[in-house]
Every structure is written in structure tokens, then in C-alpha cells.
N, C-alpha and C positions, 0 to 999 in steps of 0.2 A: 307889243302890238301884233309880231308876229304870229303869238300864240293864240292872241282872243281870235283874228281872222281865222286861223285855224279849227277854232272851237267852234265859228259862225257853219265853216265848213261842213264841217262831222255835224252839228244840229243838222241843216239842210240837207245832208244827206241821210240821217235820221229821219226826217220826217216824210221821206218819201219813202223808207222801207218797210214790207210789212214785218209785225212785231217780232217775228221768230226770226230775221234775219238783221234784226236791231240790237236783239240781244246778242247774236253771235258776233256783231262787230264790236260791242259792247265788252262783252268777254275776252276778248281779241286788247281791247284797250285796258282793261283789268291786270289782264297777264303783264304785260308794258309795265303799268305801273307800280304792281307788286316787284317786278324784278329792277326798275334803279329810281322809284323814288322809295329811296332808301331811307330817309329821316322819315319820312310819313308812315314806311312800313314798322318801324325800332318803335315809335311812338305808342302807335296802335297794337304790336305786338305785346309791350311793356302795358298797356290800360286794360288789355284782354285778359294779361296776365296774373292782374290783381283782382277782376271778378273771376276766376277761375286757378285761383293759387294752386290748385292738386293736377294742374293739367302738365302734363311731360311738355317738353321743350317741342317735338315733333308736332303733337296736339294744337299746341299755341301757332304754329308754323300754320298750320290746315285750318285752323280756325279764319286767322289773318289774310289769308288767301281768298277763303271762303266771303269775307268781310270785303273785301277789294270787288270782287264776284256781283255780289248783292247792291253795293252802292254806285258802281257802274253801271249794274242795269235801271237801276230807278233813275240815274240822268238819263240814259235812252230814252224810257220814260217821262222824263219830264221835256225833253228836246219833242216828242209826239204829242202831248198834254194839248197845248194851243190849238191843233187842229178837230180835236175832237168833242163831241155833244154831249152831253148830260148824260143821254142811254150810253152811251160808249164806253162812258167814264164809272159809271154803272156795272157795266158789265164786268167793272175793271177787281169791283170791292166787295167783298162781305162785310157785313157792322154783326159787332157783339155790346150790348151796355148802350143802346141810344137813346134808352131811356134816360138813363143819367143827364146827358147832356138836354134832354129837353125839361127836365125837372131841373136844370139849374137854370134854364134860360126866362123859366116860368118865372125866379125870382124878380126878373127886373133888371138885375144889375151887371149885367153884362156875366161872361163868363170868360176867366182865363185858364183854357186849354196848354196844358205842360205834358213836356214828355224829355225825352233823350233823344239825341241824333241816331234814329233808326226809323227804315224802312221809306215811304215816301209819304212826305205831308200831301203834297200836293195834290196826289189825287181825293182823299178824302175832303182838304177845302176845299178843292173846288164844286165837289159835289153840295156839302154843306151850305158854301156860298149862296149857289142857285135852288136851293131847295129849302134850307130853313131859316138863315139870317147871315148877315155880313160876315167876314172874313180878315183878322189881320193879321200878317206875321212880323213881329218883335225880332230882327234878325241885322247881323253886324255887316256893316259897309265894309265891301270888298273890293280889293285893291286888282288888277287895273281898276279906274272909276269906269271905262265900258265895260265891263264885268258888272259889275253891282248895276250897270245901266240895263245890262242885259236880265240879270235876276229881275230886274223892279218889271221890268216890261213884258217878259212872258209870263209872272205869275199877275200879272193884271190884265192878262187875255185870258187867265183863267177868274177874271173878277175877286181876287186876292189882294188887298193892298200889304204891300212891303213898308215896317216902320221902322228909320235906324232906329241906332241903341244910344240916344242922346235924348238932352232935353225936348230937343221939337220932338221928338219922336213920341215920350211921355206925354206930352200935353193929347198926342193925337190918340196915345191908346188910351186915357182918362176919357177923351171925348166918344171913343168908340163904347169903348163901356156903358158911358151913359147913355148911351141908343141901343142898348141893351145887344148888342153882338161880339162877337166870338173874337179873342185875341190868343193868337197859337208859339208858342216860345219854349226854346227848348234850354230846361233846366240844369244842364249837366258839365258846363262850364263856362266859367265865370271869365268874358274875354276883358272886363276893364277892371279887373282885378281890387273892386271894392264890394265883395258880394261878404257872407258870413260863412268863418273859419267852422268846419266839423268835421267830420270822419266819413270816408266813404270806404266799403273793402278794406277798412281798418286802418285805412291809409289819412292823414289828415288834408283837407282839401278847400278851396274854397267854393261855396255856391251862389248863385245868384241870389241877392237877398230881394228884387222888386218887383215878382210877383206875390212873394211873403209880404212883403209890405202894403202891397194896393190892399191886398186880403184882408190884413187888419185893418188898414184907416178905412174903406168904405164897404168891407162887409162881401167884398165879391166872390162867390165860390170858385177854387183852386178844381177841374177837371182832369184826372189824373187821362191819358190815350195815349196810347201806344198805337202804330200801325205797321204791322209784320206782313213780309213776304213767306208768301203758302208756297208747298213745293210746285201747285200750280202754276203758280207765277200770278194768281191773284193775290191781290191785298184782304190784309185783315185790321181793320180799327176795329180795336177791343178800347170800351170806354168802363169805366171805373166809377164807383162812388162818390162824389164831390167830397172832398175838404173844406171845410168851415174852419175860421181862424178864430184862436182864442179871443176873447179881450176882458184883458186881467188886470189893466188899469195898468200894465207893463208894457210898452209896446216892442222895447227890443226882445223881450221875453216873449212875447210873442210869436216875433217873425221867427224868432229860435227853435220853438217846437214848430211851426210848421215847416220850415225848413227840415225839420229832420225826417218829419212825416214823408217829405218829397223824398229826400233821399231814401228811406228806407222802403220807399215804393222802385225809386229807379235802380235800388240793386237789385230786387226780388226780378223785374224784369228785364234788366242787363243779366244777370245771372242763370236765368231761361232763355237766352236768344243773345247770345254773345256776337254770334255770326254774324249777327243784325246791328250792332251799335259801331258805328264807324265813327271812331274819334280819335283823327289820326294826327294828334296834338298832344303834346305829353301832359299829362296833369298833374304829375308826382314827377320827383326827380329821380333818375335811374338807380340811384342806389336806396332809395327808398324801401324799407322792405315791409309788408305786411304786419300790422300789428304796433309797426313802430310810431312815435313821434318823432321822427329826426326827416 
């Protein structure tokens, strides 16, 4: 309890600073946390490691850092998000690929928007939200439960609905679908540990298999986005080609190759922008090496 009051704190003080003095306290709490949360930095060192296997030990260090750097300033970010307009939010992003997204939405059937923990969703949905069609994010209950209370309620002052990662949650992103809008979920690790076994970085891994699956039973296009930090410090959503899911009269064959489709999109862009993917959860166990099955 002490800590989430703490976190109310630093928001509220966030949200009264202008952004160049946000990020500096932001950076201020980067450094903190790269120097003693020490399991989060081992984790994240070791995942950075494996899209980046030719990188020297020192590399991986400055990478890792850099990584800490970038996902602190997007909470700053996201702690200033609530108070600000449309044009603000605006001013915040550049779009590459929106064509895609609006040539999938043309189909009807909802779109599910995938990517990897990089950069900040939130200002891209929220823009989306308000401009072209609803907004859900597919994302896990976080423990304190003020915490996850906190998440649910500032990305719903940016007109975002938060869906856990359980059945109700399911029924409600089947239902958003069918009102034809945007469900945003990141693909890159599989927290209830029943997703589909494959290779990532040559590393064996498991992925979430239930955006492969809506795919194939009702046809919904998979939207690949990514949304990277510019040296700016503006955002860039780069949107992708949609994925169509096979249907071969197979359906775990199915979910199979799109599954890999996903992956072998999220190394291409883990592998360009490492800085950016902040997954500070071990996905492979440490002696795990490259290449290997074990």
C-alpha cells in the first residue's frame, strides 16, 4: 500500500510538470531502477540477449539501461495522458501503415491489433479511440488490485477499455469484435502459460495462442503495430499488412502457422529496436542457450 500511495504521488506530480522536466524525473527513476531492481534488470538483460546474440556483454549492459530509459519515460507519459486533448495527443504521433488498419476495419469484423511490449500503446489508442472506432486492451490483472484499479481507470479517461485475461474478459473482446472495433494485445508472452510451444531467437518459447485462435474461428484480421520512440521523443505507429488466417479444415494447424507468422514478425522488429522492447520477465531459463532445445 505504501508503494501504490507512492506511485499516486510521482503520477500527481507528473502531471503537473511540463514534459521536459517529466522526463527528467522519469530518467531520475530509470537509473533507481536499473541499479537494484536487480531480477527485472538479469531478466531483461538475458531476453535482449537472445535477439541480439553477437552483442558483447558491455552492449547488452547499454542496451538494458537504454531500455529502462524508454519505458520510464512512456509511464511519465502515460501518468500526463488523462489530462490532455485529442490535438495534444496528436502532436504526441506520427502514423506509418493507416491504411491497413482502416482496410481491415472495412471488413466488419472487428480487428485484433498485436505487437510486443514496446513503446507506448496508449497514446496511439487513445487517439484511435476518439477518431476512428473503439478501443480494447487484452491485458493481465495486476497485483496490488489498486494497481490494476489504477491501470483500468486512467486508460478509461483516455476512452480505452481494459479487458482481463479470463473468460469474462473473452466473452467481452468477442463482443467488441462484433461492433466492429479495435482489440490491442501484446503477443510476446504467454502469462497463463497455455498459449502454443515454438521458437523464438531460436530459443523455444511459448506464445499466446488466442488471438490465433479468434483468427481462425471467425475470420478476424491479425494487425501487425508496433509504436516506437523517435529520438524526438515523439511516437511512431508503424501499422503493417493484416494477417488472414488459414482455414485448412485443421484448426490447431492453423493457429500454428499464424502463430509463427506473429513471431517471425516480432523478431524482425524486436531485432530493429531492442532498446524498445521492455520484457523484464525471463522468458527462457538462464542457461538456455541459443539454438538449443533444452
Amino acid at each position: 500500500m505504501i508503494e501504490y500511495r507512492a506511485f499516486l504521488t510521482l503520477q500527481w506530480v507528473m502531471e503537473r510538470l511540463p514534459r521536459g522536466l517529466a522526463y527528467a524525473l522519469a530518467i531520475v527513476v530509470a537509473r533507481l531502477a536499473f541499479l537494484f531492481a536487480r531480477g527485472a534488470r538479469s531478466a531483461l538483460a538475458d531476453n535482449l540477449r537472445a535477439a541480439r546474440p553477437e552483442a558483447s556483454a558491455a552492449e547488452i549492459r547499454t542496451l538494458t539501461y537504454r531500455n529502462f530509459r524508454y519505458h520510464s519515460k512512456a509511464y511519465a507519459d502515460l501518468m500526463r495522458l488523462p489530462t490532455a486533448s485529442v490535438e495534444d495527443l496528436r502532436a504526441l504521433m506520427d502514423t506509418q501503415g493507416l491504411e491497413h488498419l482502416e482496410a481491415a476495419l472495412a471488413r466488419r469484423r472487428g480487428v485484433l491489433v498485436v505487437s510486443a511490449h514496446m513503446g507506448s500503446w496508449e497514446v496511439a489508442a487513445a487517439i484511435w479511440s476518439a477518431t476512428i472506432a473503439p478501443v480494447s486492451l487484452f491485458a493481465e490483472v495486476l497485483e496490488p488490485k489498486e494497481m490494476y484499479a489504477w491501470y483500468r481507470q486512467t486508460r478509461a479517461r483516455l476512452g480505452i477499455s481494459v479487458l482481463p485475461l479470463n473468460q469474462a474478459g473473452l466473452r467481452q473482446v468477442l463482443r467488441a469484435l462484433n461492433n466492429n472495433e479495435m482489440v490491442v494485445t501484446a503477443v510476446d508472452r504467454d502469462i497463463t502459460g497455455t498459449g502454443v510451444e515454438t521458437t523464438m531467437f531460436g530459443r523455444p518459447v511459448r506464445i499466446p495462442n488466442g488471438p490465433a485462435a479468434i483468427a481462425v474461428r471467425r475470420g478476424t484480421p491479425l494487425l501487425p503495430v508496433c509504436v516506437l520512440r523517435q529520438p524526438n521523443d515523439r511516437y511512431l505507429a508503424i501499422g503493417w499488412p493484416p494477417i488472414f488466417a488459414k482455414n485448412s479444415g485443421d484448426p490447431e494447424a492453423d493457429v500454428r502457422w499464424v502463430v509463427k507468422r506473429l513471431v517471425a514478425h516480432l523478431e524482425q522488429i524486436i531485432r530493429d529496436h531492442p532498446e524498445q522492447w521492455h520484457m523484464p520477465h525471463r522468458l527462457w531459463p538462464a542457461h538456455t542457450q541459443v539454438g538449443s532445445g533444452n
